[in-house]
C-alpha positions in Angstrom: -96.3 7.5 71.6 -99.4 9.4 70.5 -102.7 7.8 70.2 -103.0 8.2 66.5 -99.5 6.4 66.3 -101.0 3.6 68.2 -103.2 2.8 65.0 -100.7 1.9 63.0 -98.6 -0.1 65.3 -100.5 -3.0 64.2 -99.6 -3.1 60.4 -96.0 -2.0 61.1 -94.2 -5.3 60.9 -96.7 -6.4 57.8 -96.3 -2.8 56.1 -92.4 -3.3 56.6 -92.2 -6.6 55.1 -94.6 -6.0 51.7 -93.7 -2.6 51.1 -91.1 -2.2 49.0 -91.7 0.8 47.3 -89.0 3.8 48.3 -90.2 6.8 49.3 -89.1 8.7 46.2 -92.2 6.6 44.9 -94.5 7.1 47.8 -93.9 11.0 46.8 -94.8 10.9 43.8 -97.8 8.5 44.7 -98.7 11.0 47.4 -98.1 14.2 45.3 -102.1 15.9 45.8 -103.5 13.7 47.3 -104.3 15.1 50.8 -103.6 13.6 53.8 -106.2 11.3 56.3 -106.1 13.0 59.5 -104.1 10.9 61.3 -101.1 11.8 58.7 -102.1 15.2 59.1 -101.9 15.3 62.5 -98.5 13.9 62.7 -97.2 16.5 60.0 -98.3 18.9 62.5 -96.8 17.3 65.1 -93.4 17.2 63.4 -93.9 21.4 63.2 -94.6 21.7 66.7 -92.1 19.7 67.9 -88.8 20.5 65.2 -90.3 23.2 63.2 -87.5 25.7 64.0 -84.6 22.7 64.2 -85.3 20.5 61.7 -87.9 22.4 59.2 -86.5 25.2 59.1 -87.1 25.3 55.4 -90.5 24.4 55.0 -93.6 25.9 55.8 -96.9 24.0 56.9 -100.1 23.7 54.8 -103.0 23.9 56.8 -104.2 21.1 54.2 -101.0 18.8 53.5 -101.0 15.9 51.2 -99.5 12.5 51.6 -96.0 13.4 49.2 -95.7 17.2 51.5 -96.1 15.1 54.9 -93.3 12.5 53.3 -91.0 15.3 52.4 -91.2 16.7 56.3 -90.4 13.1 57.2 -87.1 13.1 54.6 -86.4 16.6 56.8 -86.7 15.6 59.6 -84.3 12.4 59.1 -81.8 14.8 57.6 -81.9 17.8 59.2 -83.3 16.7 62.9 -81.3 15.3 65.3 -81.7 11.1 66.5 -84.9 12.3 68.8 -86.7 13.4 65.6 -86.2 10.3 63.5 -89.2 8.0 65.6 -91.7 10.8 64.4 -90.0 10.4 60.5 -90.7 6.8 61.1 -94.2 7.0 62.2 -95.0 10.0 59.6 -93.6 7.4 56.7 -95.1 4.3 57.9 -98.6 6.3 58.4 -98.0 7.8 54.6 -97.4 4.1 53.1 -101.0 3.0 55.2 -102.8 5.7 53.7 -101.4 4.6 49.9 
């Protein structure tokens, strides 16, 4: 787990449990406004790690917003494999913190 991550292991359970809102939502919600650093950070992660396997349709912003860092999650849940999907979990539970 990365030390940003760490941050927002604290609200998890509360963020799971009073956010409702789907992420089709959170998109639009997100949609230019630009991403706190430690969402940005993970969105950059996610390239490093599963650019070529699971984003292999995307390309990074060196300035991403909240709704492009929740579309590389959706990716990486549908197009990585089970070893990308903590980082999807930790990109859309970061995104949700930051709205």
């Amino acid at each position: 787990m990365c030390g940003l991550c760490r941050v927002y292991k604290g609200v998890e359970r509360v963020i799971r449990m009073s956010d409702r809102r789907g992420v089709d939502e959170l998109k639009a919600l997100g949609a230019g406004r630009p991403a706190p650093e430690p969402v940005a950070a993970l969105y950059r992660q996610a390239f490093q790690q599963f650019g070529a396997r699971a984003l292999w349709s995307r390309t990074p912003s060196a300035r991403p917003t909240i709704g492009q860092a929740l579309v590389v999650a959706e990716s990486l849940r549908r197009e990585g494999d089970m070893s990308s999907r903590p980082l999807a979990v930790e990109i859309e539970e970061a995104c949700r913190a930051a709205l």
